[in-house]
C-alpha positions as CSV (number, residue, x, y, z in Angstrom):
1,X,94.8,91.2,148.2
2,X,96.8,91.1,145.0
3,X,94.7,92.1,142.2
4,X,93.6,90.1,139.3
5,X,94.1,90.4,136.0
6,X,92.1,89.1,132.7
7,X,93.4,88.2,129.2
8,X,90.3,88.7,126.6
9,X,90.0,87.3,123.0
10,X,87.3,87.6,120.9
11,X,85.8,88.5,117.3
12,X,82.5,89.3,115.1
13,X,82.0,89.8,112.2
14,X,79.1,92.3,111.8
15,X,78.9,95.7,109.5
16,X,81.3,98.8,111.0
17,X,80.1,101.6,108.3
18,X,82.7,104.0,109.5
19,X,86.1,102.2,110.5
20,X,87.9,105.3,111.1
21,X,85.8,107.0,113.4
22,X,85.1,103.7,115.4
23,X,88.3,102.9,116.3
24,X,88.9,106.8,117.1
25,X,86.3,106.4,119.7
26,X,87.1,102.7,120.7
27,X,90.9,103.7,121.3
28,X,89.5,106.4,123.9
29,X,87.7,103.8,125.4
30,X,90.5,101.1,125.8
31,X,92.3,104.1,127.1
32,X,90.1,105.1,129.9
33,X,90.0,101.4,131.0
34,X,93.8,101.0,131.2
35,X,93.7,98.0,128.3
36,X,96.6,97.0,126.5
37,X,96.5,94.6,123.4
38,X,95.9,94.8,119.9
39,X,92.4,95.3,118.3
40,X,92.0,95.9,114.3
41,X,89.0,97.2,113.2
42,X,87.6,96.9,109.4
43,X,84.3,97.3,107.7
44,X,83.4,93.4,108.1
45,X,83.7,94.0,112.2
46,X,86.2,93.7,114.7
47,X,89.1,91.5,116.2
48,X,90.7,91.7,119.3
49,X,93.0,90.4,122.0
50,X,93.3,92.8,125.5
51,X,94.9,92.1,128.8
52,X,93.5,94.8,132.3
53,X,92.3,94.1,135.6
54,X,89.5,92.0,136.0
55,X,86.7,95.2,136.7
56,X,88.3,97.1,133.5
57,X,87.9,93.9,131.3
58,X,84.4,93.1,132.8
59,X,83.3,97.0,132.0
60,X,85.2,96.4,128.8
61,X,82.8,93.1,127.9
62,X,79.9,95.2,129.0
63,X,80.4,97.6,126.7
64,X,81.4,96.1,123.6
65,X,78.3,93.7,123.4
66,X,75.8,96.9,125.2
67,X,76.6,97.6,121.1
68,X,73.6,95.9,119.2
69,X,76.3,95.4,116.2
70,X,78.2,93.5,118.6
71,X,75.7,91.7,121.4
72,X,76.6,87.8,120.1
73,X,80.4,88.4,120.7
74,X,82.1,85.8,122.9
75,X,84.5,86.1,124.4
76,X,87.7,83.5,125.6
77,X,88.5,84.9,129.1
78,X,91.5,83.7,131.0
79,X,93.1,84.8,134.5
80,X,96.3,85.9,134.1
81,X,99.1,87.4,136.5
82,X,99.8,90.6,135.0
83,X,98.9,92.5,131.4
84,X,100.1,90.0,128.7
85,X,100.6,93.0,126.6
86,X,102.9,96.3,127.1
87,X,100.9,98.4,124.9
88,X,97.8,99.2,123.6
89,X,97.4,99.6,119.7
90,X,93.5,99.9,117.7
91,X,93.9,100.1,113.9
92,X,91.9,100.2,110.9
93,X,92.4,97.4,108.6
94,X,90.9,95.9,105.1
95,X,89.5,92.5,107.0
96,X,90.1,91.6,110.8
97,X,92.2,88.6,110.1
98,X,94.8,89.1,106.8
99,X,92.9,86.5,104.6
100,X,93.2,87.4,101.2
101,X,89.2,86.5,101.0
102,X,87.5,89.9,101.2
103,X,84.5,88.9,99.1
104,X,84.5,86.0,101.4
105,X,81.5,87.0,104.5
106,X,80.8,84.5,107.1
107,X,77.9,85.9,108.3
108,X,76.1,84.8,104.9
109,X,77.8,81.4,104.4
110,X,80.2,79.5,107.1
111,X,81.2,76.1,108.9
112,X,78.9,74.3,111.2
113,X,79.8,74.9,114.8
114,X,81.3,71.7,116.5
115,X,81.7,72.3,120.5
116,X,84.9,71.5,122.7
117,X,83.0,68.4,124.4
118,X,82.5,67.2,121.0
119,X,85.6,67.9,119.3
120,X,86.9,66.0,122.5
121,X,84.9,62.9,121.6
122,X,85.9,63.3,118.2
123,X,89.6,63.4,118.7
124,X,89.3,60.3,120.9
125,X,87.1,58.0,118.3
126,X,89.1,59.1,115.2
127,X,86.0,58.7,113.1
128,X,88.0,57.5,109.1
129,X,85.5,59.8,107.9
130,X,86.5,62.6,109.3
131,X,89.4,65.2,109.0
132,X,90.8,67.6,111.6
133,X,92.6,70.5,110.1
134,X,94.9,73.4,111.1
135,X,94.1,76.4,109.4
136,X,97.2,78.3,111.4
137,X,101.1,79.3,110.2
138,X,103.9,77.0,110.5
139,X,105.5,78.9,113.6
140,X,102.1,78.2,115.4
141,X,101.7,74.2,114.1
142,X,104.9,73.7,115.0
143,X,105.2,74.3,118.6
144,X,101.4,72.3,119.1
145,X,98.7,71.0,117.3
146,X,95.8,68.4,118.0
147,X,96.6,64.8,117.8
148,X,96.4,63.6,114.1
149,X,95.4,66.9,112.7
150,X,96.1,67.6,109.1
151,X,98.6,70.6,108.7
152,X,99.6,72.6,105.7
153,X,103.1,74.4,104.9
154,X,102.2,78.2,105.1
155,X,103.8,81.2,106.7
156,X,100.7,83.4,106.5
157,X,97.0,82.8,106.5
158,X,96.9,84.5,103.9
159,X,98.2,82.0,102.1
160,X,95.5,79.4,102.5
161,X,93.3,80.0,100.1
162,X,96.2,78.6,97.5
163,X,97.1,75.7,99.3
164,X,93.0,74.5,99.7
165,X,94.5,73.1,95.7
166,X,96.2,70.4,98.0
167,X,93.2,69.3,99.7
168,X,90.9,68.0,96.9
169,X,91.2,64.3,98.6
170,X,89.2,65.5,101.2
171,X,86.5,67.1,99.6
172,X,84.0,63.7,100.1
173,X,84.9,63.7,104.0
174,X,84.0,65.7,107.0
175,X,86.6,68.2,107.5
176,X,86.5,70.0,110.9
177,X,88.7,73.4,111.0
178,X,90.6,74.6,113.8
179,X,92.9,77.7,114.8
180,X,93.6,79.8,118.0
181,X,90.3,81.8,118.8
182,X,88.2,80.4,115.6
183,X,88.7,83.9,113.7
184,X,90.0,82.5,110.7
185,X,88.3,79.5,111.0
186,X,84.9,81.7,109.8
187,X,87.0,82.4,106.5
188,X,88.6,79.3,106.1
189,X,85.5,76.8,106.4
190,X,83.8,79.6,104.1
191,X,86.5,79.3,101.6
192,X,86.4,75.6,101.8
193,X,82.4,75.4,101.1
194,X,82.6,77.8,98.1
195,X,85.3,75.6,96.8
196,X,82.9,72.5,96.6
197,X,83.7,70.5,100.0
198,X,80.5,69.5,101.4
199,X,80.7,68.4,104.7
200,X,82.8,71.3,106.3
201,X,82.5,72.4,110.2
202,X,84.6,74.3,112.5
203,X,85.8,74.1,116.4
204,X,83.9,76.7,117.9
205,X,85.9,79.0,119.9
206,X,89.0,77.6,118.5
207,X,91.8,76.7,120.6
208,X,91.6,79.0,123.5
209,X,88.3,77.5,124.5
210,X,88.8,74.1,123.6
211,X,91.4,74.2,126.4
212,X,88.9,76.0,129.0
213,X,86.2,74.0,128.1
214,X,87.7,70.3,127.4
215,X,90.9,71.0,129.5
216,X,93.1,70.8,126.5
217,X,93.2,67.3,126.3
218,X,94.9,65.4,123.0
219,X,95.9,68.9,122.0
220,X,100.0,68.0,121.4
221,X,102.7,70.3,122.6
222,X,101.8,74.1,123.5
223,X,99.5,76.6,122.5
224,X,100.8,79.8,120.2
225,X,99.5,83.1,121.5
226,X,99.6,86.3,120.1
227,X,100.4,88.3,123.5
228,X,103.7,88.9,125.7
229,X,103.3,85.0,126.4
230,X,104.1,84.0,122.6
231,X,102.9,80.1,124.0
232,X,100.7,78.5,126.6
233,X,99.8,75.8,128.4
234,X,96.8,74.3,127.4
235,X,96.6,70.3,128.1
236,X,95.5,69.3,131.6
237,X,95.3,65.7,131.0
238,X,98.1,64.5,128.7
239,X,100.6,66.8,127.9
240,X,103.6,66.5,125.5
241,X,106.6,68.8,124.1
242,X,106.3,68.5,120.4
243,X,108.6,71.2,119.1
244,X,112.7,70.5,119.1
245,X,115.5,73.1,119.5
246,X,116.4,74.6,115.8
247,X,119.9,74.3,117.1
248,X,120.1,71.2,119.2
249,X,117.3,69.0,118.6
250,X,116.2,68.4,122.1
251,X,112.6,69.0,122.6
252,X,111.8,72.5,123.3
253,X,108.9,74.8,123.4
254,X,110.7,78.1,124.8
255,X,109.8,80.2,120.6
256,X,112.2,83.2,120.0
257,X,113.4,85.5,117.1
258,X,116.7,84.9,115.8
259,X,119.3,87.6,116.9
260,X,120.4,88.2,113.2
261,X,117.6,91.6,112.3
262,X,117.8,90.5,108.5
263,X,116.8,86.6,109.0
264,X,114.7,87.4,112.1
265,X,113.3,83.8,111.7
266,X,110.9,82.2,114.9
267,X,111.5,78.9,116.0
268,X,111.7,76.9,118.9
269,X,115.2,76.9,120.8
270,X,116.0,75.7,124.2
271,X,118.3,78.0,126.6
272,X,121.4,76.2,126.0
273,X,120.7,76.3,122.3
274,X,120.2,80.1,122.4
275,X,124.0,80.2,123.7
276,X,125.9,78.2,120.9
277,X,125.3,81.4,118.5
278,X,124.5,83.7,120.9
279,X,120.4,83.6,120.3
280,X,121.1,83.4,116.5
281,X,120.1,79.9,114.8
282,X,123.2,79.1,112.9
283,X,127.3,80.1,112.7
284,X,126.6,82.0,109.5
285,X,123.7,84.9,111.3
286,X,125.7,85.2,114.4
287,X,128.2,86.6,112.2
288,X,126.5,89.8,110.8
289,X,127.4,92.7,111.6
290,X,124.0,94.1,112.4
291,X,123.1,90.9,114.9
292,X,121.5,91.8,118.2
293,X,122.7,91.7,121.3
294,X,120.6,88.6,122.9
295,X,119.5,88.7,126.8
296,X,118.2,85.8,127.4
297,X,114.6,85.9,125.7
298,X,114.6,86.2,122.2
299,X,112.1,89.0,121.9
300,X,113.4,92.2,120.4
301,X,112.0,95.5,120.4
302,X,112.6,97.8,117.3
303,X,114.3,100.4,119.0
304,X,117.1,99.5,122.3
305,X,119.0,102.4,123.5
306,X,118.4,104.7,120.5
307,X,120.3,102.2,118.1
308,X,117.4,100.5,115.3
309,X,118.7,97.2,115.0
310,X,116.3,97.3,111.3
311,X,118.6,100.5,110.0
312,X,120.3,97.9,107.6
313,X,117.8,95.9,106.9
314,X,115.4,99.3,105.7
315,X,118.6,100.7,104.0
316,X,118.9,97.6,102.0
317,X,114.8,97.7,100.7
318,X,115.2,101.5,99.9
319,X,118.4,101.3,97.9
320,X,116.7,98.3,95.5
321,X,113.4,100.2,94.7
């Protein structure tokens, strides 16, 4: 019997008065379970995203919420065929999701829950009174995003709390938030109530468990992932490509990293696109000298064959300082 593999994502945000020596033991824990993913661990709780086999991921839950600072999490399970991830990093962080709003504490003050059945209803009535909005990054609004959803020009979260300026309109209407696993959601609807909107919710669960729960449906294009996957499948009743090729404008969903180290830039690009420059996304970075040698994927690691494919780009930042 081929064995089974899980992909967990989840969150809280509950006290951690020593960071440092809970991830130290956390990281020993995730070891002895044979995890791999990426969980960050701050003083206003933790954040992760893990891939094992089913028992280790079920030992895993177990564990985590056996921790009375930690007995609420939920977690977004999915089946998966392998580890989504190739390595297994735990790091202390200033907040579990880059917000820029450390004073900012959901467990005080948040967004209303709204739940995927719901949401589902909402989508489908498009209530005038009512906003959906994407709290995510470009890169991940790009490739999908729910039908009709209100999206804002930002590379980073971080960057959110400037851009709520563009929103005042709204601040009469129901706004319901949404991202991936609901993480920055908790900030975000926060943010937005302290800023004087009054009717603000959230999609509980985000994402991730919008498309376990209510199959996906009206959610346009693909899902953005932070895992090996970089996108998924989400909609089971009425899927669409939304995303084009950067180079040839046919729709594409297939997200890669330009070949040229110093632009680097993410986009969508089709196969045949990625072989007009040679996985770069224009004439001009397939010409520098430091470009990558593209296989296919568009995912580079920092390091291939012992040559740093960065070296310029680090020699550039040290010589302006």
């Amino acid at each position: 019997m081929e064995a089974e593999y899980l992909n967990l994502l989840y969150y809280c945000y509950s006290r951690i008065e020593d960071p440092e020596s809970f991830r130290e033991q956390h990281h020993l824990r995730c070891l002895e379970l044979n995890l791999k993913g990426r969980i960050i661990v701050a003083e206003e709780g933790l954040n992760g995203t893990v891939s094992g086999l089913r028992a280790d991921c079920e030992q895993y839950m177990k564990d985590v919420q056996s921790d009375p600072r930690f007995s609420h999490v939920e977690f977004k399970v999915e089946v998966v065929p392998d580890h989504t991830f190739t390595k297994l990093h735990v790091r202390v962080k200033p907040e579990i999701v880059h917000a820029s709003l450390p004073d900012i504490d959901p467990t005080k003050r948040t967004g209303a829950y709204v739940e995927p059945e719901e949401f589902r209803k909402i989508l489908k009535e498009q209530p005038q009174d009512t906003v959906i909005l994407d709290v995510r990054s470009n890169y991940e609004h790009e490739v999908g995003k729910f039908k009709n959803a209100i999206t804002l020009d930002i590379e980073n979260f971080r960057d959110f709390p400037e851009k709520v300026k563009e929103l005042e309109s709204l601040k009469d209407k129901k706004v319901i938030t949404y991202c991936t696993g609901g993480i920055k959601c908790e900030k975000a609807s926060a943010y937005l109530l302290e800023q004087g909107f009054k009717d603000v919710h959230q999609l509980h669960g985000g994402i991730i468990k919008y498309g376990i729960e209510a199959e996906g449906e009206d959610f346009e294009g693909k899902c953005y992932v932070f895992d090996n996957r970089i996108v998924k499948d989400l909609n089971k009743v009425n899927p669409k490509v939304i995303s084009r090729c950067y180079v040839t404008g046919v729709p594409s969903d297939r997200m890669v990293n330009c070949a040229n180290p110093h632009c680097n830039k993410h986009i969508p690009m089709s196969e045949e696109g990625a072989l007009v420059y040679n996985g770069c996304c224009s004439e001009e970075c397939s010409k520098n000298p430091d470009v990558r040698p593209y296989d296919g994927t568009g995912f580079y690691q920092k390091e291939m064959n012992g040559y740093n494919p960065y070296r310029g780009l680090k020699r550039q930042k040290d010589t302006s300082s």
